[in-house]
Backbone bond lengths (Angstrom), bond angles and torsions (degrees), N, CA, C in turn:
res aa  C-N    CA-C-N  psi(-1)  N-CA   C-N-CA  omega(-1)  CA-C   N-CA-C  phi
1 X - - - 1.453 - - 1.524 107.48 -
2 X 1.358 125.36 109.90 1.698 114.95 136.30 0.857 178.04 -175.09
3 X 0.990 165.74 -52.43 1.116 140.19 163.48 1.423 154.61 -37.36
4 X 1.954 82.38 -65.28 1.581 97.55 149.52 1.640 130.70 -49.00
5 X 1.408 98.68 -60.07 1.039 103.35 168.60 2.009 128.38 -37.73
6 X 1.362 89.71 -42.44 1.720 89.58 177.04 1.621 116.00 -70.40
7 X 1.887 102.31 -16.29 1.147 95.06 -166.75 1.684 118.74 -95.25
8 X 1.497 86.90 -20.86 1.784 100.49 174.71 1.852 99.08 -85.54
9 X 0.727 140.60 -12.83 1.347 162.15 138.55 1.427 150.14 -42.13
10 X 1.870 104.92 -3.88 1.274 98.56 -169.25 1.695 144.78 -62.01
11 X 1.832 90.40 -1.03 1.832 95.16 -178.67 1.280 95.14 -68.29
12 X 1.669 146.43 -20.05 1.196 109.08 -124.97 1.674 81.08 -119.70
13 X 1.162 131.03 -7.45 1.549 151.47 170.86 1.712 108.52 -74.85
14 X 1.993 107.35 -37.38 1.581 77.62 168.12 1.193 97.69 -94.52
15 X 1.172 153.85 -50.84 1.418 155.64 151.49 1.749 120.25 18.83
16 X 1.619 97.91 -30.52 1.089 111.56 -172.01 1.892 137.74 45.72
17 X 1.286 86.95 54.29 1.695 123.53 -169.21 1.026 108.08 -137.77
18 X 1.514 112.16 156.24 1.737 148.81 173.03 1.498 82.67 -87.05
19 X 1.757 92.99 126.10 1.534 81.10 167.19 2.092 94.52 -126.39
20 X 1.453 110.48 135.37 1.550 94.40 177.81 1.674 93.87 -120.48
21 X 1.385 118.18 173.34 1.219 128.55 -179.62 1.543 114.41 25.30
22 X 1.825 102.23 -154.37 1.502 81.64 -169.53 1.765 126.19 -94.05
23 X 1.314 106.35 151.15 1.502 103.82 -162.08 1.174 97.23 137.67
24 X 1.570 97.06 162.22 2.028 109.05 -179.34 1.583 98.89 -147.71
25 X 1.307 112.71 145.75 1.380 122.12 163.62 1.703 118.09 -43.95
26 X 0.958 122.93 136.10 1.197 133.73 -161.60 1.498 96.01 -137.16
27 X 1.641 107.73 129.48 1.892 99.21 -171.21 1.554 118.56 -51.86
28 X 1.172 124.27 98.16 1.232 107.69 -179.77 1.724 114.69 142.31
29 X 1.351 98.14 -61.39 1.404 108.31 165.47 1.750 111.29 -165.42
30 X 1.547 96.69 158.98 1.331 75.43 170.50 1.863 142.50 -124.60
31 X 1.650 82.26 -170.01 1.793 86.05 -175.08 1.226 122.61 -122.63
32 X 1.308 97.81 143.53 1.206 113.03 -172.87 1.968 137.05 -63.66
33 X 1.677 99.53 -3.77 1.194 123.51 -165.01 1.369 121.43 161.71
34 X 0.755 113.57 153.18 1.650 129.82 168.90 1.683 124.78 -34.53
35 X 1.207 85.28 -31.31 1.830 103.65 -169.32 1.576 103.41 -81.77
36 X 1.264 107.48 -22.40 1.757 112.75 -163.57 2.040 89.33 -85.02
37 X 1.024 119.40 -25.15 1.487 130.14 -137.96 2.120 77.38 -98.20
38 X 1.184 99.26 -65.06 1.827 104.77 -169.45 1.723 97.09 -67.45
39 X 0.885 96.48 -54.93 1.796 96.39 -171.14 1.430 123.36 -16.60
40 X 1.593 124.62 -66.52 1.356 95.55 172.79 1.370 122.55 -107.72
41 X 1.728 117.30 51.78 1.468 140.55 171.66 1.853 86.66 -104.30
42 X 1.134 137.27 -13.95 1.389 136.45 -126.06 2.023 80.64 -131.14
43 X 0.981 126.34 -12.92 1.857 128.69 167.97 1.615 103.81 -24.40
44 X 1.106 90.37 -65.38 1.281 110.82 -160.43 1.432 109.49 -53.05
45 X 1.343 131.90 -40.47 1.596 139.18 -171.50 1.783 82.21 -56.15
46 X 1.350 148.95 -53.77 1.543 90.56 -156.21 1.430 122.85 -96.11
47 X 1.504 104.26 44.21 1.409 130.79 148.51 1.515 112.90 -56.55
48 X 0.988 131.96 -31.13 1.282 135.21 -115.93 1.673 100.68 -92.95
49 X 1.341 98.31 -31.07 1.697 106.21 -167.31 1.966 101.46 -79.46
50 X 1.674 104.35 -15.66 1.439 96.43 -171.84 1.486 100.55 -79.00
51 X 1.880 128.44 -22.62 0.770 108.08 -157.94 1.455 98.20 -108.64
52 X 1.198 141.20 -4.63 1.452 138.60 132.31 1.543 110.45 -30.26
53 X 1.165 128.46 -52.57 1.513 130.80 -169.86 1.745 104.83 -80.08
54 X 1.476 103.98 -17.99 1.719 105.43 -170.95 1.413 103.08 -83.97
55 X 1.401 124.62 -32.44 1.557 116.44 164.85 1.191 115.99 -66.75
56 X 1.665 132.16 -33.53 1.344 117.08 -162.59 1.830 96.58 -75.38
57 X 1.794 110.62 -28.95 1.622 108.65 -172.54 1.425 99.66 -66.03
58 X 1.332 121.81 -51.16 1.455 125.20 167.85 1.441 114.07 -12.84
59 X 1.546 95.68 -97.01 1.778 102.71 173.07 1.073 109.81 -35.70
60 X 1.149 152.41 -45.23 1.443 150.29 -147.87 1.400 95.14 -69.59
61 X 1.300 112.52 -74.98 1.508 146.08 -172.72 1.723 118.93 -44.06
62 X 1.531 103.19 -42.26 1.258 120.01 156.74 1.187 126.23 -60.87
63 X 1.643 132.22 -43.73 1.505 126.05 159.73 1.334 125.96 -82.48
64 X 1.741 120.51 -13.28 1.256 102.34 156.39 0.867 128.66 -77.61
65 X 1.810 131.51 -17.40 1.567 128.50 169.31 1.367 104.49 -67.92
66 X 1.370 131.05 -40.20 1.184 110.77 171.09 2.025 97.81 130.71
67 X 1.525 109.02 -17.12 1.380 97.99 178.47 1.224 118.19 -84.30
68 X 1.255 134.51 7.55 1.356 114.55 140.08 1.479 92.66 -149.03
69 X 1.871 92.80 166.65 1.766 109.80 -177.60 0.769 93.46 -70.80
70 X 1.676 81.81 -164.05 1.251 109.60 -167.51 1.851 120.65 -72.40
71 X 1.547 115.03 -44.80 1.478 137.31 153.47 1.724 90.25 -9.91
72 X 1.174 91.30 -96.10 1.529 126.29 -152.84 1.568 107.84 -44.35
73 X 1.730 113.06 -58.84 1.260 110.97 148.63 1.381 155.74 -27.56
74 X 1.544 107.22 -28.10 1.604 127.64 166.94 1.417 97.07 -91.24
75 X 1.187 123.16 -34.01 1.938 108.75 -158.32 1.750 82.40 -78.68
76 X 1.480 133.96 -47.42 1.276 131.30 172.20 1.693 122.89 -32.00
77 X 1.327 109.82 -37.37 1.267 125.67 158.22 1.085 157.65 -80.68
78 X 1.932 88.62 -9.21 1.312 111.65 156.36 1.619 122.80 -44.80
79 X 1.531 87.68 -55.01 2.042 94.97 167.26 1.906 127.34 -18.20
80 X 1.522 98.88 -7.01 1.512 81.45 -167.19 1.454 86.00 -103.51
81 X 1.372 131.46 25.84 1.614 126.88 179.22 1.406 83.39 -111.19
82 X 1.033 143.42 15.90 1.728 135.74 164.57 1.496 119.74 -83.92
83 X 1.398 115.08 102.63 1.349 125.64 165.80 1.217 116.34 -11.25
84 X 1.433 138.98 160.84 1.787 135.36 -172.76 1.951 75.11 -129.85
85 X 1.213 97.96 178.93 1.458 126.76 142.45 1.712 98.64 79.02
86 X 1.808 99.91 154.55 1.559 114.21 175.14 1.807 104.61 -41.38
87 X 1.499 120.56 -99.39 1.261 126.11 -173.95 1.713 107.28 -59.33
88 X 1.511 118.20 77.04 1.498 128.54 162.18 1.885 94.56 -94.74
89 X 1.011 107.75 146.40 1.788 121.98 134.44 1.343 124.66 -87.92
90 X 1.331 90.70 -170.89 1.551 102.65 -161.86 1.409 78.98 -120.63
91 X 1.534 109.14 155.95 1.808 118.54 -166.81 1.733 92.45 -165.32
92 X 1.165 116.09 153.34 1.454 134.73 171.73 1.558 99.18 -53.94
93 X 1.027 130.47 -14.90 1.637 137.31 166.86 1.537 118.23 -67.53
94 X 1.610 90.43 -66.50 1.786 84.69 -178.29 1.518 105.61 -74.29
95 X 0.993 134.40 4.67 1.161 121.87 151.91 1.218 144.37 -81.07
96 X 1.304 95.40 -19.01 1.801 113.13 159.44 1.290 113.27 -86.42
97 X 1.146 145.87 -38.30 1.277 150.35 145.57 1.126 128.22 -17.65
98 X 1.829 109.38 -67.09 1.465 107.34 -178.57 1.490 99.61 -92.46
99 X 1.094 129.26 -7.67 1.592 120.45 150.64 1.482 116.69 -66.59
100 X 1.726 132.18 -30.40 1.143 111.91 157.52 1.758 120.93 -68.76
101 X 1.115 115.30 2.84 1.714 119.16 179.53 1.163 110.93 -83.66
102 X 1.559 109.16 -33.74 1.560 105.09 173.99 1.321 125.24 -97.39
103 X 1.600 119.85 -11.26 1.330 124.77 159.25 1.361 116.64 -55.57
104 X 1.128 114.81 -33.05 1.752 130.47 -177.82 1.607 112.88 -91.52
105 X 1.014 131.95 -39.83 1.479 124.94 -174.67 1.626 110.09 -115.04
106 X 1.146 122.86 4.22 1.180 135.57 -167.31 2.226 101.92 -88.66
107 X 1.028 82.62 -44.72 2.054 92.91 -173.92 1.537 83.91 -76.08
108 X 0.908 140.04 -10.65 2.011 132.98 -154.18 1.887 74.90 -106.17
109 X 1.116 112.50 -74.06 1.514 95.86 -162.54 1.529 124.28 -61.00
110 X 1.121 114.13 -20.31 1.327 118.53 172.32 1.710 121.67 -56.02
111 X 1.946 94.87 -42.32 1.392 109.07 -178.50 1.532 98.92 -89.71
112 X 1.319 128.24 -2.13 1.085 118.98 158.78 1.647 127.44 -68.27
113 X 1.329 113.34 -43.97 1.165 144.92 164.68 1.283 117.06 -52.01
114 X 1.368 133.09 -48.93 0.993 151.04 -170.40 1.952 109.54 -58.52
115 X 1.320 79.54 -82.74 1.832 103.52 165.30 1.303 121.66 -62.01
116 X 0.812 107.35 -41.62 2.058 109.22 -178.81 1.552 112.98 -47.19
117 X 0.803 104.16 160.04 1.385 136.34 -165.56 2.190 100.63 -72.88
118 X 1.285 105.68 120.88 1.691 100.19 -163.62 1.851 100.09 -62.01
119 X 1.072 130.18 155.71 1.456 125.90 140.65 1.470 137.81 -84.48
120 X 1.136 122.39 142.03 1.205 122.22 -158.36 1.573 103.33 -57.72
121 X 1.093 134.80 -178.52 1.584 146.99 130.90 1.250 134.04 -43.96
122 X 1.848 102.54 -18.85 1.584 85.80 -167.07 1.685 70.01 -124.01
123 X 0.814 131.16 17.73 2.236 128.30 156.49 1.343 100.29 -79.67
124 X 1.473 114.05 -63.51 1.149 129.36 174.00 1.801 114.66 -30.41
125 X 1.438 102.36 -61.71 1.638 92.76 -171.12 1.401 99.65 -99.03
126 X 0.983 143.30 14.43 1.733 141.52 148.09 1.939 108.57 -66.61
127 X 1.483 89.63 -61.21 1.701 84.29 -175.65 1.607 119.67 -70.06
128 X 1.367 112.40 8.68 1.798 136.69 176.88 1.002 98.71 -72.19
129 X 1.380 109.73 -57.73 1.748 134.49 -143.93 1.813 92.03 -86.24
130 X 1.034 98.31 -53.33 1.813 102.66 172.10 1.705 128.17 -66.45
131 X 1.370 99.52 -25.00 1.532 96.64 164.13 1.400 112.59 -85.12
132 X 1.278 135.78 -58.13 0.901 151.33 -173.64 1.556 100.73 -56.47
133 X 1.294 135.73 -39.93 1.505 121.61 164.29 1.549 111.04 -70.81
134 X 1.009 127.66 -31.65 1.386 117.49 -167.09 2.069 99.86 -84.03
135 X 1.074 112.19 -12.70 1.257 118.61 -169.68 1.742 94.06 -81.88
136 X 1.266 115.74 -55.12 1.757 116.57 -170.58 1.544 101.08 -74.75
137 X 1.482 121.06 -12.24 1.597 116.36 166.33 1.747 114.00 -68.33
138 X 1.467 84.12 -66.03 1.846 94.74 157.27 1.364 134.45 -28.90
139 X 1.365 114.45 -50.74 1.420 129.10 160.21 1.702 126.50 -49.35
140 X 1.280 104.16 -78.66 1.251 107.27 155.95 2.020 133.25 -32.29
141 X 1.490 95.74 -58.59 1.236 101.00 151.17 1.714 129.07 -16.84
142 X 1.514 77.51 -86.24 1.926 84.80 177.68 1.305 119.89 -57.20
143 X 1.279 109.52 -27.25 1.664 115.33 179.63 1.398 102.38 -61.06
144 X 1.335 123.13 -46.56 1.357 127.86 175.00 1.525 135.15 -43.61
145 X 1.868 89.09 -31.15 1.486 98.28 -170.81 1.607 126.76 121.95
């Protein structure tokens, strides 16, 4: 190995591996690519078509009960123009999309909010105390790896 190589190379130097052709040390052993690494994080994609079909039942379901129109109901359904998978971008799509998510559920929580029932003070600073711990667990977490 060198130089260059270490220098166009630096995962594989802290990694503490020979790295030749393509591929990088991976703790433990290694891989050959990217694809080996997502692959079985990646199970889950052939989920994917139920939950394309679970927004359109969604919307559906939502204007025949009646909590939201008709408007609101299609922008809700916009959701099925939302990218699936780890490596998605961002596109003038998902932005209309999850902007139709909030055109649609956005007036519901407000009137949720509105009318609902107040919470106490001491709900209030319990579920504070509980987000806010589970959030610096979370944190740490990822820092971890």
């Amino acid at each position: 190995m060198n130089e260059n190589t270490l220098a166009k190379n630096s995962s594989s130097q802290i990694a503490g591996g020979e790295q030749s052709g393509a591929g990088f040390w991976f703790p433990g052993r290694w891989v050959g690519g990217t694809a080996m690494i997502l692959g079985p994080i990646l199970i889950v994609s052939t989920l994917n078509a139920f939950v394309f079909f679970g927004w359109v039942v969604l919307a559906i379901g939502s204007y025949l009960s009646g909590v939201l129109g008709l408007p609101r109901s299609i922008a809700l359904g916009l959701m099925t123009a939302l990218m699936f998978g780890v490596l998605k971008g961002s596109s003038p799509i998902s932005v209309i999309a999850t902007g139709g998510l909030c055109v649609a559920l956005a007036p519901l929580g407000i009137k949720v909010l509105r009318e609902g029932p107040r919470p106490s003070r001491r709900a209030i600073v319990g579920w504070s105390f509980l987000i806010i711990g589970a959030l610096v667990i979370l944190f740490f977490l990822g820092q971890a790896g």
